[in-house]
ZAVEXZA-828642 format. One record per atom (N, C-alpha, C): atom name; x, y, z. Coordinates in pm, whole numbers, plus 50000, padded with zeros to 5 digits. Layout:
residues N
<r at="CA" east="X" north="Y" up="Z"/>
...
***
This chain:
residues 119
<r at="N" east="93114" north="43124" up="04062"/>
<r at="CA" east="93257" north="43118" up="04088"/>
<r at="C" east="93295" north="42981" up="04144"/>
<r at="N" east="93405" north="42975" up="04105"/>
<r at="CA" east="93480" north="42798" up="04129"/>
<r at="C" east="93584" north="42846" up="04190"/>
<r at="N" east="93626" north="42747" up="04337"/>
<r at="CA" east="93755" north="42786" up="04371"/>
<r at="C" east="93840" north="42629" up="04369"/>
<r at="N" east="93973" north="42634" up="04354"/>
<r at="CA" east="94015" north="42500" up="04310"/>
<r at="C" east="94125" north="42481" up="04393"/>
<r at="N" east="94213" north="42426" up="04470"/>
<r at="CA" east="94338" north="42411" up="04557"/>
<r at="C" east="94360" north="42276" up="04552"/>
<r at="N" east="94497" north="42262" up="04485"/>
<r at="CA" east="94545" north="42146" up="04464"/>
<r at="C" east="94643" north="42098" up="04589"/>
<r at="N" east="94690" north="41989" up="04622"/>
<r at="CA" east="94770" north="41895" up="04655"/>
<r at="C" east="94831" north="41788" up="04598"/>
<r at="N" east="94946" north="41804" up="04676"/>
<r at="CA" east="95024" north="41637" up="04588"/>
<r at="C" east="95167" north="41695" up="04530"/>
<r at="N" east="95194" north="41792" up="04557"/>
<r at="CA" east="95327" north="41878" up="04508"/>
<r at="C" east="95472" north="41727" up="04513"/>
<r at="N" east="95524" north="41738" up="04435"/>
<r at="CA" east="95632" north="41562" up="04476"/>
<r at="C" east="95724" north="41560" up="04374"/>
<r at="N" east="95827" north="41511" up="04450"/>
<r at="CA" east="95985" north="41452" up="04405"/>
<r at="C" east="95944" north="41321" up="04372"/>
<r at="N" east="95985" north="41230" up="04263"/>
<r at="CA" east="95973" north="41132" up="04274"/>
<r at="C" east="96060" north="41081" up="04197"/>
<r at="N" east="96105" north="40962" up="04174"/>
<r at="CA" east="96257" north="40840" up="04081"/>
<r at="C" east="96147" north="40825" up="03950"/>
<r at="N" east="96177" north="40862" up="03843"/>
<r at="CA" east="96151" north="40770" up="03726"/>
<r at="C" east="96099" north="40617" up="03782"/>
<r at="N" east="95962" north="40613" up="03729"/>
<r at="CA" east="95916" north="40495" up="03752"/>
<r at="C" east="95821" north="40464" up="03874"/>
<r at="N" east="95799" north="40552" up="03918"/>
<r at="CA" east="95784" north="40613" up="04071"/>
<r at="C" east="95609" north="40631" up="04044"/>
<r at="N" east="95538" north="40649" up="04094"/>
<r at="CA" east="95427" north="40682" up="04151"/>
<r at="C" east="95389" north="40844" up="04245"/>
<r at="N" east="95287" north="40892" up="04203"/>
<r at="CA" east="95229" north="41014" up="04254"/>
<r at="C" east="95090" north="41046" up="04264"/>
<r at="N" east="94986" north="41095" up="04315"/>
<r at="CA" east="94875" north="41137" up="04313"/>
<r at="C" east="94827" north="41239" up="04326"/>
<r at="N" east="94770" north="41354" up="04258"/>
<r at="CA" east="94739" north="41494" up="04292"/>
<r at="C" east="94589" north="41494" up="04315"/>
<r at="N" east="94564" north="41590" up="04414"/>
<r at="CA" east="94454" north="41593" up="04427"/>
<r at="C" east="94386" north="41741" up="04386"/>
<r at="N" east="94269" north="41734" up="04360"/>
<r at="CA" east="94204" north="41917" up="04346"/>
<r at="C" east="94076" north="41881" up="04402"/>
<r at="N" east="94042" north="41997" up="04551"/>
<r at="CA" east="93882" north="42010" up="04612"/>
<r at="C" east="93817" north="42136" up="04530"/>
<r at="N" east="93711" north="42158" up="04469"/>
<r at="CA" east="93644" north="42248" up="04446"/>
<r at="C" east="93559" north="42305" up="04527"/>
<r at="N" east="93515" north="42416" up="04537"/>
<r at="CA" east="93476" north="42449" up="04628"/>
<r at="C" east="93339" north="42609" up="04571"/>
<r at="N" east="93239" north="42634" up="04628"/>
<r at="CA" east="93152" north="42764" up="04561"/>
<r at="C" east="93061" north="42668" up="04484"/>
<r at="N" east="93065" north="42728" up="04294"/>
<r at="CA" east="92921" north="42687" up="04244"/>
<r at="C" east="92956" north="42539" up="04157"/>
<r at="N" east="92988" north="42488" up="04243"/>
<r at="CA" east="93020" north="42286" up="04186"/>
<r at="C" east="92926" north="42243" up="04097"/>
<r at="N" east="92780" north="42299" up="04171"/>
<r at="CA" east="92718" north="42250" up="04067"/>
<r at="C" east="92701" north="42302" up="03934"/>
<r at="N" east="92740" north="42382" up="03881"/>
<r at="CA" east="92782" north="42416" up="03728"/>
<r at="C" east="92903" north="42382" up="03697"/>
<r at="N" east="92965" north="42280" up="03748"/>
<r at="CA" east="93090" north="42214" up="03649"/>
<r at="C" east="93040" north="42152" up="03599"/>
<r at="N" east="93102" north="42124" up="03477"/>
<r at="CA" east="93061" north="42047" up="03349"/>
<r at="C" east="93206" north="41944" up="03370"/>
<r at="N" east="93285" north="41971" up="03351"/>
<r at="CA" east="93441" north="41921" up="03332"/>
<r at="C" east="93566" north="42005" up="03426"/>
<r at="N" east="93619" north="41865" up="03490"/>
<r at="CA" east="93739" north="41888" up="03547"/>
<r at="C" east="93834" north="41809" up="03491"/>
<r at="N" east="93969" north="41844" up="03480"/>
<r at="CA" east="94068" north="41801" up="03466"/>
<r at="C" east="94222" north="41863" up="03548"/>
<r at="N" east="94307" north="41849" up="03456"/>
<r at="CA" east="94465" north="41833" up="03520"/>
<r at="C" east="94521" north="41906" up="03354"/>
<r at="N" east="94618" north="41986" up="03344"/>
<r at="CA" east="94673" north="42059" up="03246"/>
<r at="C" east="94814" north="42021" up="03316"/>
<r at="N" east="94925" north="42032" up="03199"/>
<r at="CA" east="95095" north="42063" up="03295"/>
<r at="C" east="95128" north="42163" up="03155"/>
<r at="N" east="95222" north="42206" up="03238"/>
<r at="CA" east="95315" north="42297" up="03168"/>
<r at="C" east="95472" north="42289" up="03256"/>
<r at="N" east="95561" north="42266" up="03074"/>
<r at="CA" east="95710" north="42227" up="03133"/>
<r at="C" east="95744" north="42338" up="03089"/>
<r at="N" east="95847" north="42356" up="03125"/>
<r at="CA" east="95914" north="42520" up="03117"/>
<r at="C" east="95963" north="42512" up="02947"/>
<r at="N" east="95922" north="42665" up="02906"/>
<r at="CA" east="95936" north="42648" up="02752"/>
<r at="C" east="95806" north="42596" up="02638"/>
<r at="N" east="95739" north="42529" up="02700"/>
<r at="CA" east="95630" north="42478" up="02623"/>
<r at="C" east="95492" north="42524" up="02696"/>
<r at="N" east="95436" north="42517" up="02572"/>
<r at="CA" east="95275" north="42574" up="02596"/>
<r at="C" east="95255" north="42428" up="02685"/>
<r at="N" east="95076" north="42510" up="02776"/>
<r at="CA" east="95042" north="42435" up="02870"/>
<r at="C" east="94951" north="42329" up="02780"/>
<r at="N" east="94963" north="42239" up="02847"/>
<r at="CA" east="94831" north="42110" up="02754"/>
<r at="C" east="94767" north="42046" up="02844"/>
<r at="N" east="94647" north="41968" up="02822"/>
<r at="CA" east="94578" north="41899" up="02877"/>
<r at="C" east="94656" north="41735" up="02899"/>
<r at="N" east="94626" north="41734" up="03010"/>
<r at="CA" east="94666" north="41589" up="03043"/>
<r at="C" east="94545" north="41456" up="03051"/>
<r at="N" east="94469" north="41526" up="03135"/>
<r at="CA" east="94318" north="41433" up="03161"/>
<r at="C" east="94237" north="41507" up="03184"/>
<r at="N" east="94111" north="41500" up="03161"/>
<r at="CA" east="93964" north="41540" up="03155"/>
<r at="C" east="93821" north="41409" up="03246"/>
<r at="N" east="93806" north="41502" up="03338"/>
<r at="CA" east="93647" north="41398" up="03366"/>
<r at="C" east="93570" north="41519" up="03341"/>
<r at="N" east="93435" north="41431" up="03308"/>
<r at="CA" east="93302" north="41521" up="03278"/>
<r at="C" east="93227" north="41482" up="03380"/>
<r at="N" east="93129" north="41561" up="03413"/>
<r at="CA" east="93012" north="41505" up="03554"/>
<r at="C" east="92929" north="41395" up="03512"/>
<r at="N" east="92943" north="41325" up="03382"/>
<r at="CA" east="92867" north="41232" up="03357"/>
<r at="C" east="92984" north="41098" up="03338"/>
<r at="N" east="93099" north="41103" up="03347"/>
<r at="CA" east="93187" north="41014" up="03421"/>
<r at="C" east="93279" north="40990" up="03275"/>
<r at="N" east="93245" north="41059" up="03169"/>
<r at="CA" east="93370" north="41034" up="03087"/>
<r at="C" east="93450" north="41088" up="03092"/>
<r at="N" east="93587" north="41016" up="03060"/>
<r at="CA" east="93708" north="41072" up="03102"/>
<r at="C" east="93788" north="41095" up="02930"/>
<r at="N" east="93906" north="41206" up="02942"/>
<r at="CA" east="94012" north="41194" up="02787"/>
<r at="C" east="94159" north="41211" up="02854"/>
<r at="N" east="94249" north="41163" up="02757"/>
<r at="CA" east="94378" north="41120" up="02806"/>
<r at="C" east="94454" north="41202" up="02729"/>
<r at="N" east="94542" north="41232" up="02729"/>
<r at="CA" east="94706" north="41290" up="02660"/>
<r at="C" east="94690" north="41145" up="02601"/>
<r at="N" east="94790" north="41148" up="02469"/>
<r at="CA" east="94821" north="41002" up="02409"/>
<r at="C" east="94940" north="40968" up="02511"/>
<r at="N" east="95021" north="41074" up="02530"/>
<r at="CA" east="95152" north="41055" up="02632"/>
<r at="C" east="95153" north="41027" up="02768"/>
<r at="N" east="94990" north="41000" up="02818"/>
<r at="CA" east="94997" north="40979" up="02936"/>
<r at="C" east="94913" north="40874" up="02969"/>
<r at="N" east="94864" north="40806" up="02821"/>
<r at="CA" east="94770" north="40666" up="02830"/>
<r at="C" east="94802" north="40570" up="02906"/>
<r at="N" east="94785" north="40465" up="02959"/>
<r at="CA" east="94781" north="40342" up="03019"/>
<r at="C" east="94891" north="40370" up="03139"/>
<r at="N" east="94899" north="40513" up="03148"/>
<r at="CA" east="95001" north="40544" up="03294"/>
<r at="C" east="94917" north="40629" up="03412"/>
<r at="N" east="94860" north="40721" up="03335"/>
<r at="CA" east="94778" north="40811" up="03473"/>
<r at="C" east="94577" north="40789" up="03449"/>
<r at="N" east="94580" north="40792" up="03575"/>
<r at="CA" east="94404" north="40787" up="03588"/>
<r at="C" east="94367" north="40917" up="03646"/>
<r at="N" east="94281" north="40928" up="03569"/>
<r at="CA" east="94171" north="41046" up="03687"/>
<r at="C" east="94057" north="40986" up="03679"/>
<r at="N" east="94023" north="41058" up="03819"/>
<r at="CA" east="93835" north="40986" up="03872"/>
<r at="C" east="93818" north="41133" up="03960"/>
<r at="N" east="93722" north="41105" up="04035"/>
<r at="CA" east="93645" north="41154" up="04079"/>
<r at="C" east="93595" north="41155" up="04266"/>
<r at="N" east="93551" north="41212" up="04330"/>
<r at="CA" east="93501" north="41209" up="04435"/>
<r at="C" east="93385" north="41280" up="04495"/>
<r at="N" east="93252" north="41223" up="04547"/>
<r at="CA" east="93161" north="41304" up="04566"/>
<r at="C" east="93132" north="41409" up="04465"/>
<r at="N" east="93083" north="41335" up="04335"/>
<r at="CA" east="93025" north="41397" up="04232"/>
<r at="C" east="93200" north="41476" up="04186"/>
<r at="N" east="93157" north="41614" up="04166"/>
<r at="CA" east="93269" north="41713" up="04116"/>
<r at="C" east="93344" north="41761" up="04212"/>
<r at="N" east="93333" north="41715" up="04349"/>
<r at="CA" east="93391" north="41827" up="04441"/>
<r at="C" east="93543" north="41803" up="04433"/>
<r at="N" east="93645" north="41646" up="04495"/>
<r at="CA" east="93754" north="41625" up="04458"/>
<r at="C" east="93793" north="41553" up="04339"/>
<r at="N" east="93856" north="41560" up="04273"/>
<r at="CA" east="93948" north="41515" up="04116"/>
<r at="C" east="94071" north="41462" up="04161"/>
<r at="N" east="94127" north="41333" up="04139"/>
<r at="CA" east="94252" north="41283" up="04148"/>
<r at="C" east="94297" north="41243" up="04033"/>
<r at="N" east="94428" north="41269" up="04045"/>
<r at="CA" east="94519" north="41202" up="03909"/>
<r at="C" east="94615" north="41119" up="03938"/>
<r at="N" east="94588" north="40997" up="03938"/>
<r at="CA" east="94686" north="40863" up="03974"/>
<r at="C" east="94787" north="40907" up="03848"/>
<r at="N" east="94919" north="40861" up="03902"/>
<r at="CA" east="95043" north="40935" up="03787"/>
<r at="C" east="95149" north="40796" up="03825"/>
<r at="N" east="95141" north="40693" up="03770"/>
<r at="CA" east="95208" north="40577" up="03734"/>
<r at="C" east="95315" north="40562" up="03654"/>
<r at="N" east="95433" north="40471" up="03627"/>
<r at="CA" east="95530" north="40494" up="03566"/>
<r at="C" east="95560" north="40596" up="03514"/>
<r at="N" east="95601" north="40712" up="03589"/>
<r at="CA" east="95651" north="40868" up="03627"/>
<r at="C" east="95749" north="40841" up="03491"/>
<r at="N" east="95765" north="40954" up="03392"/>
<r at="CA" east="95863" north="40939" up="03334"/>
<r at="C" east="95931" north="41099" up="03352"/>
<r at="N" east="96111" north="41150" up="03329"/>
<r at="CA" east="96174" north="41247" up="03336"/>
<r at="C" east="96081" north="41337" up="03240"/>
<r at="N" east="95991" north="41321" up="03174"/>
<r at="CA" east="95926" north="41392" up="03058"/>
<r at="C" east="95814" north="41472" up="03100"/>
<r at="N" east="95741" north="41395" up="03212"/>
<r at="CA" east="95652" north="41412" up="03296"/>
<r at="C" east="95657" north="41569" up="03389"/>
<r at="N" east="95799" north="41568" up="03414"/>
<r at="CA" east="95803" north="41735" up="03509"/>
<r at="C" east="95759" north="41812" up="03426"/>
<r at="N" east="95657" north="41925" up="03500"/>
<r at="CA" east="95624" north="42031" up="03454"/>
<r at="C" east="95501" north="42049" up="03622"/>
<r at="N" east="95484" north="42202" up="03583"/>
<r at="CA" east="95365" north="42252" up="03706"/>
<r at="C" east="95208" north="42186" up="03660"/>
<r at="N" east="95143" north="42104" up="03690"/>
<r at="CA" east="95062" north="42055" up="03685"/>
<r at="C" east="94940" north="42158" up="03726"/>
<r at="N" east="94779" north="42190" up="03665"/>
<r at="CA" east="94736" north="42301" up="03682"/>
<r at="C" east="94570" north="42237" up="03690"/>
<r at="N" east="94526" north="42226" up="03821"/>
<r at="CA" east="94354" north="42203" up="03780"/>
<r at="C" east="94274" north="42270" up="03689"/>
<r at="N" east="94154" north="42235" up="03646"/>
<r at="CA" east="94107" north="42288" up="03585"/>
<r at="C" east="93957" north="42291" up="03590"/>
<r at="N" east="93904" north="42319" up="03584"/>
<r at="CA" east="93712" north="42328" up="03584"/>
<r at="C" east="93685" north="42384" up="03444"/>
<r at="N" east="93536" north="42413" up="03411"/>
<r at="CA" east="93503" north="42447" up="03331"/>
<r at="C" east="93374" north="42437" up="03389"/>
<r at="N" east="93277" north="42531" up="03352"/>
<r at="CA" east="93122" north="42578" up="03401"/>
<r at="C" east="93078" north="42616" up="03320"/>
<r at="N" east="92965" north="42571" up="03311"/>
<r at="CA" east="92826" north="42567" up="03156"/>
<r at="C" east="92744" north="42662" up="03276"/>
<r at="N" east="92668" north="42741" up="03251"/>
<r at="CA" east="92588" north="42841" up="03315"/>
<r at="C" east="92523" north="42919" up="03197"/>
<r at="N" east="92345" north="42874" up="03170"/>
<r at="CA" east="92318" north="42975" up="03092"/>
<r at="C" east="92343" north="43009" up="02971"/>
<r at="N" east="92432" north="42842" up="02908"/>
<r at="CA" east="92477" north="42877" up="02756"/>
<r at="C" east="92605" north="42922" up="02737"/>
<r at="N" east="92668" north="42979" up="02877"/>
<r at="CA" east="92829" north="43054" up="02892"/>
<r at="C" east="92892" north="42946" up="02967"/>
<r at="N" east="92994" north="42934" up="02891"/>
<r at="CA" east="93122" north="42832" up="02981"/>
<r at="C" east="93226" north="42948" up="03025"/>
<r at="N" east="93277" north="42884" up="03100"/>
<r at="CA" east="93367" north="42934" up="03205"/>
<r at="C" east="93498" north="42845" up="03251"/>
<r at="N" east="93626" north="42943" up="03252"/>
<r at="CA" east="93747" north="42845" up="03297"/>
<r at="C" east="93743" north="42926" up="03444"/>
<r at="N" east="93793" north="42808" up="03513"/>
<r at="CA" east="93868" north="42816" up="03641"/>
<r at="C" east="93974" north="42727" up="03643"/>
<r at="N" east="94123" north="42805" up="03724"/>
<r at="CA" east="94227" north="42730" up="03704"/>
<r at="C" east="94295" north="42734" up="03876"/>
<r at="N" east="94330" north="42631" up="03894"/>
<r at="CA" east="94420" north="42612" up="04058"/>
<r at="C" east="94521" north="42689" up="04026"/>
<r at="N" east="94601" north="42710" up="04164"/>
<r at="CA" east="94761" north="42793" up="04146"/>
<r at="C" east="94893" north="42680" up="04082"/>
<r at="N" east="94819" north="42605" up="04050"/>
<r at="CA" east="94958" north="42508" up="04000"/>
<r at="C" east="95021" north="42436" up="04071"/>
<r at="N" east="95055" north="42297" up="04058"/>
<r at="CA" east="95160" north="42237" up="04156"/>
<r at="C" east="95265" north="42138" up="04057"/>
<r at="N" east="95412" north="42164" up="04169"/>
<r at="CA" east="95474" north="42107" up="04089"/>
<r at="C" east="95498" north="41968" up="04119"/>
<r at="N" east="95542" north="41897" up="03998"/>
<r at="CA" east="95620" north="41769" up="03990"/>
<r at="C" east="95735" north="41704" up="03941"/>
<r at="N" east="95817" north="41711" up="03991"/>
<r at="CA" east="95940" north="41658" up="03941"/>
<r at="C" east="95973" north="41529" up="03931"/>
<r at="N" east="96022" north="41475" up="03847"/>
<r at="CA" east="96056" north="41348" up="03834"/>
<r at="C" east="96216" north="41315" up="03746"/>
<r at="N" east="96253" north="41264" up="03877"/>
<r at="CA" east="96428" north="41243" up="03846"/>
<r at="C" east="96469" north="41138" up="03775"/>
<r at="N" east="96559" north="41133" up="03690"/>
<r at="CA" east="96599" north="41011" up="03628"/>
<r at="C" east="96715" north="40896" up="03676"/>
***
């Protein structure tokens, strides 16, 4: 079991800057992959960024050369640097894990946090 609790909930101006954070917490060491998902109201949820425990990372095309994710103390915290904020950008932002155990993967998901971004 993976437990995930995000931070970084934020108002911010178009153009603006944000950082979310997610601590994991229980069996860390069977993450394979963490990331960041959003979902805007009306639309299915999608992936935004992905790290793997071996340090590669994948991007949204829509969120290239604007947001970073890395890492902290192996898998435990995940940040998502969120740079030139665009109005497009709001939606509940959702951690994510994934656990290889035994040939079986596994999702774990945070309670969601939101982000708004005003124009």
């Amino acid at each position: 079991q993976v437990q995930l609790v995000e931070s970084g909930v934020g108002l911010v101006q178009a153009g603006g800057s944000l950082r979310l954070s997610c601590a994991a917490s229980g069996s860390i060491d069977s993450i394979n992959t963490m990331g960041w998902y959003r979902q805007a109201p009306g639309k299915q949820r999608e992936l935004v960024a992905a790290i793997t425990s071996g340090g590669s990372t994948n991007y949204a095309d829509s969120v290239k050369g604007r947001f970073t994710i890395s890492r902290d103390n192996g898998m435990i915290t995940v940040y998502l640097q969120m740079d030139s904020l665009k109005p497009e950008d709001t939606a509940v932002y959702y951690c994510h894990a994934e656990t290889y155990i035994y040939g079986l993967s596994y999702d774990y998901w945070g309670q969601g946090t939101q982000v708004t971004v005003s124009s």
